[in-house]
N, C-alpha and C positions, 0 to 999 in steps of 0.2 A: 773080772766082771761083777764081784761081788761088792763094789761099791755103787751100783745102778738098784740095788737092794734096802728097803727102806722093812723094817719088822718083816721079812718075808716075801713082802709084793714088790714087783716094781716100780721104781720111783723116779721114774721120768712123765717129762710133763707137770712135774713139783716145783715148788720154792720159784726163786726168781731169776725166771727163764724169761727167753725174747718176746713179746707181743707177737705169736708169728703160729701158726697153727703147727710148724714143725718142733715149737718150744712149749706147746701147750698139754702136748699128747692127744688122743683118739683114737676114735677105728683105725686111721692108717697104721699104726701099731703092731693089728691082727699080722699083717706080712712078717714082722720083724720075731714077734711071737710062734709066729706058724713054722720059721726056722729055730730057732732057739729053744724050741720043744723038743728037739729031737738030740740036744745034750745032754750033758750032764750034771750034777748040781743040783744046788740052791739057784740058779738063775734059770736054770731048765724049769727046774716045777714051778718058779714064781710065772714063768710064760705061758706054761700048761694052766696056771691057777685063774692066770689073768683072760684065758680066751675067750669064756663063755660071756662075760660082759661085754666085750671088743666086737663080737659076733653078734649081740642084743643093739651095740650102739651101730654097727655097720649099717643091718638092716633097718634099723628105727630115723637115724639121722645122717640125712642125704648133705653130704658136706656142702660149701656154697663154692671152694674150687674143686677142679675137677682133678690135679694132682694126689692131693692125699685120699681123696673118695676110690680113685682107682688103686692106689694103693690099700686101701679096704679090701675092696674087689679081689685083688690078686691074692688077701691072706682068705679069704675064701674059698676061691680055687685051690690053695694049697692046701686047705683043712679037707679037700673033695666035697666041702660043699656048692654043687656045682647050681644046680636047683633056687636056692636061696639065694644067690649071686646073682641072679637075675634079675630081681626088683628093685637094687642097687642102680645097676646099669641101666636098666629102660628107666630110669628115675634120674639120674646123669642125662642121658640125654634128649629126654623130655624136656629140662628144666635148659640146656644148650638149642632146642630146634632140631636134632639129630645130630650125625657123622660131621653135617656140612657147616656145622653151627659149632662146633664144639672147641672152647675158646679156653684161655687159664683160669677162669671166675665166670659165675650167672652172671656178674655184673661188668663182662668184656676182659681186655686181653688180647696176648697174642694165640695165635697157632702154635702151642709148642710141639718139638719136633719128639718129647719125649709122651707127654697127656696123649697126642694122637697115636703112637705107635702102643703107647698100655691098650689105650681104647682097643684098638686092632685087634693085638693078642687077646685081650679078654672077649669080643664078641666071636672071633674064632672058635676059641673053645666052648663059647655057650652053645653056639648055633651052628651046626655043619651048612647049613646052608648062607652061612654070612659070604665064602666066599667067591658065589655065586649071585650076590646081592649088588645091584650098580652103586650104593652110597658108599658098603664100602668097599668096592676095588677103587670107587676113583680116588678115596682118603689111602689108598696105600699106593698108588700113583701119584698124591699128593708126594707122599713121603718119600718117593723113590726117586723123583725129581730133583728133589733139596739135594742126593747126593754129590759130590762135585769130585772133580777130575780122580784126585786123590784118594777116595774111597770114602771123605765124611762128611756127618750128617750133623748140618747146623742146629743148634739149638733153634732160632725162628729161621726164615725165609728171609735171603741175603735184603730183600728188596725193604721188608719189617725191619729189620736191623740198621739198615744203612740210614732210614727213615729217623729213627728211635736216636740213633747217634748224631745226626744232622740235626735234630730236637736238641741234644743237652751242648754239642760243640757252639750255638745259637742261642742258648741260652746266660744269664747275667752271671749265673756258677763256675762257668765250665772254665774259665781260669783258674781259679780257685779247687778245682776236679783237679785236675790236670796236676798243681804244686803238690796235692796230697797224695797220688796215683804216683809219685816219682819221689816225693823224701822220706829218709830212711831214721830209724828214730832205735838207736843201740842199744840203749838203755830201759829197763821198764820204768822207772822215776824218770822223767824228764828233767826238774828241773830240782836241785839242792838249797836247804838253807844256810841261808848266811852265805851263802855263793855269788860270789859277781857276774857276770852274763858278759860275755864278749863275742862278738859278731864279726869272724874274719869272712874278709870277702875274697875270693881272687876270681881273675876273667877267665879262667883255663882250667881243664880239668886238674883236681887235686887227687882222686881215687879211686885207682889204686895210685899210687902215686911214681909216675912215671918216669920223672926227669927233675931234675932236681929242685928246684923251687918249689914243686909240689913236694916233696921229701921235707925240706926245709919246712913246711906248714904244718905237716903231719908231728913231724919231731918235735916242734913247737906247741901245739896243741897236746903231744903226751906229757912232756914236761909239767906242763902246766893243767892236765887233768885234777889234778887233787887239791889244784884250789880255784881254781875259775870253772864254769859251765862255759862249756864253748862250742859255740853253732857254726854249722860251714854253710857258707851260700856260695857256691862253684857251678863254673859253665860245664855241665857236663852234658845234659839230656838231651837223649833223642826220642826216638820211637817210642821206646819199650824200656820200663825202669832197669837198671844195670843191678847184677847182683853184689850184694853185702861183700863187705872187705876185712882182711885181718886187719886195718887198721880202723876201722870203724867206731869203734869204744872206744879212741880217742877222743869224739867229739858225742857231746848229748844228742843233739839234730842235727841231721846231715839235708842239705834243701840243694838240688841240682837245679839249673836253670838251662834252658836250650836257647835258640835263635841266633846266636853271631854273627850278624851279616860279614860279606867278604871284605878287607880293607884293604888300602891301595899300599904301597912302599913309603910315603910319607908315614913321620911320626904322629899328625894330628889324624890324619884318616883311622889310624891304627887304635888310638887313644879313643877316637869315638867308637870303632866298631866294640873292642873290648870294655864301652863301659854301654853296653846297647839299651834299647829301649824294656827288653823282659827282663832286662840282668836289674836295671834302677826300678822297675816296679815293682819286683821282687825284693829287691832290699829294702822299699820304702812299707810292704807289708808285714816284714818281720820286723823292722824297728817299730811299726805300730802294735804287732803281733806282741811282743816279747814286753814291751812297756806293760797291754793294757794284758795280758794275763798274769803279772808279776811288779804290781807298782814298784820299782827298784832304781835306785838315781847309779847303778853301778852298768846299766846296757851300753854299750859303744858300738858303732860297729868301726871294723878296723880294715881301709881297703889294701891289699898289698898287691 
């Protein structure tokens, strides 16, 4: 842990982190703090060292989501300061409209299923009579509804989500989501110098590699790892991306394709379905792909 250690204090929330209030640091901190105090160390005292400001910025600057603000909250409650905690929270949701308002940002959002249950817990303990209060039993009837058969609790409300997803599968990306959510990338250099680029294709899954043609492709591709970059574009994809292969580090990028419609016993029916409509638009974006991020006269692709 002593590399989170910057002269003594802690050093997160430094240098070049994400644009993203979990990359930036703040009050939400105090939680992480209010544990890490009760170690050992140099990391223990720099958390000890850091709280009294965490605890100045808690109460002074009311975050503008309500995740990390509640995570404020709760290093509060864990320091026992229960009293002070309080002007955080009617300040939370003041700036929400209440319980029934209280959204992932002042500026909208969903209902998350985690902000609403902090909320919960933290007016709980401020106020013994919260839960006796109608705003909020009906938010923890809110939350006890989301659970489903199984015993879990969605991050939003199926109805929010199905929405949100129906939003990006509808959208001009969501092909382009989709190829990136499913190919697999072996190597942290993607692509070498002075390396030719070759683009095998087949219609049928290649890996793991099953049955011999696929074998044949993989052996082919290791042979020739050490002097060609070589991309696979193979019908594999379904649902849910397929996990990593021992033979993977064969190929620089591995790009799976789905859709094969059924094809009849003739050999032309069969020729069209294995050369299908997502397999040719796939390969027409990697031959564009692979051009324009590496102007190189050496890209082919190769169908076998």
């Amino acid at each position: 842990l002593d590399r989170y250690l910057d002269g003594g204090q802690l050093r997160v929330g430094r240098g070049a982190l994400p644009p993203r209030w979990s990359g930036q640091g703040g009050p939400f901190l105090l939680k992480a703090c209010a544990y890490l105090r009760h170690g050992e160390g140099a990391v223990a005292r720099a958390a000890q060292a850091a709280i009294p400001e965490l605890v100045d910025q808690a109460l002074a600057c009311p975050h503008r989501e309500a995740h990390p603000q509640l995570y404020a909250i709760e290093g509060l409650l864990l320091l026992g300061e229960f009293d002070p905690a309080q002007r955080p929270l009617q300040a939370l949701l003041g700036a929400h409209g209440g319980p029934a308002g209280l959204r992932e940002s002042i500026d909208g959002g969903g209902r998350r299923s985690d902000v609403l249950a902090q909320a919960l817990r933290a007016a709980l303990l401020l106020d013994a009579d919260a839960a006796r209060q109608s705003t909020w039993r009906t938010l923890a009837l809110e939350l006890a509804q989301r659970v489903d058969a199984r015993g879990r609790l969605p991050f939003v409300p199926k109805a929010e989500h199905r929405a949100a997803r129906q939003r990006l599968l509808d959208s001009p990306v969501a092909k382009s989501i989709r190829y990136v959510h499913h190919q697999r990338r072996p190597h942290p250099q993607r692509w070498r110098d002075a390396r030719p680029r070759v683009l095998l294709v087949s219609p049928f899954s290649v890996l793991p590699p099953a049955h011999g043609g696929a074998r044949r492709i993989v052996e082919l591709a290791r042979a020739s790892a050490d002097h060609l970059d070589v991309l696979l574009l193979h019908d594999e994809a379904g649902a849910t991306p397929r996990a990593a292969t021992p033979d993977d580090p064969c190929f620089r990028a591995i790009h799976p394709v789905g859709g094969r419609p059924d094809s009849g016993d003739d050999w032309q029916s069969r020729w069209a379905a294995h050369a299908h409509a997502a397999l040719r638009a796939e390969l027409d974006r990697l031959i564009e792909l692979t051009v324009s991020v590496r102007a190189t006269p050496y890209s082919q692709p190769l169908l076998l």
